[in-house]
C-alpha positions as CSV (number, residue, x, y, z in Angstrom):
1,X,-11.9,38.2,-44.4
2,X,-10.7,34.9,-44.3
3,X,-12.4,31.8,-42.8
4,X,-11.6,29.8,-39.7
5,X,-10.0,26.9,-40.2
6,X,-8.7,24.7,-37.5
7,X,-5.7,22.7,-38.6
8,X,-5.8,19.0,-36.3
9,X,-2.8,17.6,-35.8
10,X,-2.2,13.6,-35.6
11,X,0.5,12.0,-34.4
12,X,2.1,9.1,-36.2
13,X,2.7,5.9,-33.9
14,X,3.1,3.5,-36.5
15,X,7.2,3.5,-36.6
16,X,6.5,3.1,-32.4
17,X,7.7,0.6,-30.4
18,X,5.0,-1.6,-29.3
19,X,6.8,-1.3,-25.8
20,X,7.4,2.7,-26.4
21,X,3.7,2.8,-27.4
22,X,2.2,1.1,-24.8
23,X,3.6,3.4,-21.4
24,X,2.9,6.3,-23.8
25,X,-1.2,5.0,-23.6
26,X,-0.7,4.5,-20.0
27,X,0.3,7.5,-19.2
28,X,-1.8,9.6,-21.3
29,X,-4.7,7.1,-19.5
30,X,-3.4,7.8,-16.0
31,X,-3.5,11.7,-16.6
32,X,-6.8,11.5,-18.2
33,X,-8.9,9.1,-15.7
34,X,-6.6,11.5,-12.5
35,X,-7.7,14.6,-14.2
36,X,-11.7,13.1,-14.6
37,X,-11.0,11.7,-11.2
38,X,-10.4,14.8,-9.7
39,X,-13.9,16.6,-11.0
40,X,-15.6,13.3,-9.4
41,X,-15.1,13.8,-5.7
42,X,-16.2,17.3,-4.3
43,X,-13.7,17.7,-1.6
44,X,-10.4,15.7,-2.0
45,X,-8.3,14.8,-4.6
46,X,-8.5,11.3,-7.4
47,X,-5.1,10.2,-5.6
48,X,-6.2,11.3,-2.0
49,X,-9.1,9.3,-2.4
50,X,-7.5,6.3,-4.0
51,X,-5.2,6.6,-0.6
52,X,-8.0,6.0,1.1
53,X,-8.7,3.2,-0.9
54,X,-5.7,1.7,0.0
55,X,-5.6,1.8,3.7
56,X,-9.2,-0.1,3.6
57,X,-7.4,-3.0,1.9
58,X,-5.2,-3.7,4.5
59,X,-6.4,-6.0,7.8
60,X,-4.6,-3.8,10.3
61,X,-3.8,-0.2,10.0
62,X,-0.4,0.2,7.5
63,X,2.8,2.0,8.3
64,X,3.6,4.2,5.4
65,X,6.4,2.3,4.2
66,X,3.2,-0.3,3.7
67,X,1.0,2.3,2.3
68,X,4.4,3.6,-0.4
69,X,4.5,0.4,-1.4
70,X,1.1,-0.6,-2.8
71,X,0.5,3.0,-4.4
72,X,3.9,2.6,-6.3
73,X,4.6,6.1,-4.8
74,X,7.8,7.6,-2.6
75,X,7.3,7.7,1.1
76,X,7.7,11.5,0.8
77,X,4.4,11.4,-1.2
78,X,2.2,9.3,0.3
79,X,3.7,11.3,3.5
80,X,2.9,14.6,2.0
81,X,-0.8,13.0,1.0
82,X,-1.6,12.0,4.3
83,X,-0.7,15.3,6.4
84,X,-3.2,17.1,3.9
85,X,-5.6,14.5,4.7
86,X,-5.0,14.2,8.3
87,X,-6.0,18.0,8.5
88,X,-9.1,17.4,7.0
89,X,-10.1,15.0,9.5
90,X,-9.6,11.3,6.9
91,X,-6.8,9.8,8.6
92,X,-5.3,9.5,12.0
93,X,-1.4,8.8,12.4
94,X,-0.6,7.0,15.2
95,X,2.4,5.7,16.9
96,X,2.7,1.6,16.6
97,X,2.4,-0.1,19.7
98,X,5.3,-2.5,19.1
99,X,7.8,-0.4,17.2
100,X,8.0,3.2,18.3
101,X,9.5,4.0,15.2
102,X,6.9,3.1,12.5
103,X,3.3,5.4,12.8
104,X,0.5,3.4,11.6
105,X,-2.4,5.2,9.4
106,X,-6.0,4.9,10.9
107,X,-8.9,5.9,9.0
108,X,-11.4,8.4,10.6
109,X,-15.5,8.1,10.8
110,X,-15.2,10.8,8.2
111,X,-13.2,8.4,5.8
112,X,-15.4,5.5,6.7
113,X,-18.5,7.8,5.5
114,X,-16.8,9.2,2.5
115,X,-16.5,5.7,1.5
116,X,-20.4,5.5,2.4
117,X,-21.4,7.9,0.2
118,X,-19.0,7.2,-2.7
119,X,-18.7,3.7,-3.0
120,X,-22.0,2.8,-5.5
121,X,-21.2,6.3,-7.8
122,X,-17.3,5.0,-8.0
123,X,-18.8,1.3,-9.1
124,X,-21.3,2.3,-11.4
125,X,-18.5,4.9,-12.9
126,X,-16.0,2.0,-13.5
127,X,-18.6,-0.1,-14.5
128,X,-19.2,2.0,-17.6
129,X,-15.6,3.2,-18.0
130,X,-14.9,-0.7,-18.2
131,X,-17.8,-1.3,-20.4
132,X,-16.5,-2.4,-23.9
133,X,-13.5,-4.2,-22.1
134,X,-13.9,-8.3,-22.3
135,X,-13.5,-10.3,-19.1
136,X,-10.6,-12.1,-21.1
137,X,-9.1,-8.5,-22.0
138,X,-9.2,-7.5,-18.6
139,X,-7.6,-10.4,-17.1
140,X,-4.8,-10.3,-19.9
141,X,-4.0,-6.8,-18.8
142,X,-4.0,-7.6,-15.5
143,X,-1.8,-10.3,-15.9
144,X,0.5,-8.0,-18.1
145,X,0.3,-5.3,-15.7
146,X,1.5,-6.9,-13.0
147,X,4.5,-8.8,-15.0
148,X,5.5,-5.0,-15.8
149,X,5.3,-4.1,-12.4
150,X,7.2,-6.5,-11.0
151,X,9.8,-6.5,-13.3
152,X,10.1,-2.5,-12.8
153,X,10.4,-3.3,-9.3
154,X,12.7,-5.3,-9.8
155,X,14.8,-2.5,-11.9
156,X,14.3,-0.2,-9.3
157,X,16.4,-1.9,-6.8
158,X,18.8,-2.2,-9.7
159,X,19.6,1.3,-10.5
160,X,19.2,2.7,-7.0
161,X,15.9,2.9,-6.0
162,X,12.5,5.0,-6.6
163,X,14.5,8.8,-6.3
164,X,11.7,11.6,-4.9
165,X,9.1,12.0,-7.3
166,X,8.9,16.3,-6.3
167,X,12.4,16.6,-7.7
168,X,11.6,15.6,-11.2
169,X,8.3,17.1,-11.4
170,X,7.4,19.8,-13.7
């Protein structure tokens, strides 16, 4: 009988781009802290709830051209996002007041006590999720960050726009 043996596999990164290498770490990151993110709220989704997150940022309720905009997502899915959370009682949609043609998201007393009740276990998650990273390393990558992101904006526009995110999806 033979034994057992598990063969691992590595992966060699060291002919890699830096540039290749880096969006290859952030997205194996984003799918690993969205698929953790998911197990850590009991009844909506890591992205719904970082939605939710959003529209508290904002001073007055945001359109969802507003909302598409600071979750780097398409309107069709931020739109999509808030119907499901609209039936379970987190957001309102509401006509604006000034332009007929814009709806404006409003959270519900259920959002505001979801936030309640998982603001300190969200804090004290990141806080140890965060907790070998240097105030210096942190603010670096932010800065970096949002160099990228602007400049990837700024591609956007140049090749036509963010396309649906649904029709590439796999």
């Amino acid at each position: 009988m033979k034994e057992n043996t598990q063969i691992e596999q590595t992966i060699d990164v060291h002919g890699m781009e830096k540039s290749f290498y880096l969006i290859g770490l952030l997205n194996e990151f984003v799918n690993r802290f969205q698929s953790v993110g998911d197990r850590f709220f009991s009844d909506i989704s890591w992205k719904q709830g970082f939605l939710l997150a959003c529209i508290q940022l904002f001073n007055i309720p945001p359109t969802l051209g507003e909302l598409s905009e600071a979750m780097g997502c398409s309107h069709q899915n931020v739109k999509q996002m808030l119907l499901k959370l609209q039936k379970m009682g987190y957001v309102k949609l509401l006509t604006d007041e000034e332009d007929k043609r814009k709806q404006r998201v409003h959270l519900t007393d259920k959002a505001k006590k979801f936030s309640d009740k998982n603001d300190q276990p969200s804090k004290a998650y990141m806080a140890e999720l965060f907790q070998a990273v240097q105030k210096e390393q942190l603010e670096v990558t932010i800065k970096t960050m949002m160099q990228l992101d602007e400049t990837l904006k700024q591609l956007s526009i140049k090749v036509g726009g963010i396309r649906n995110e649904e029709d590439r999806s796999v």
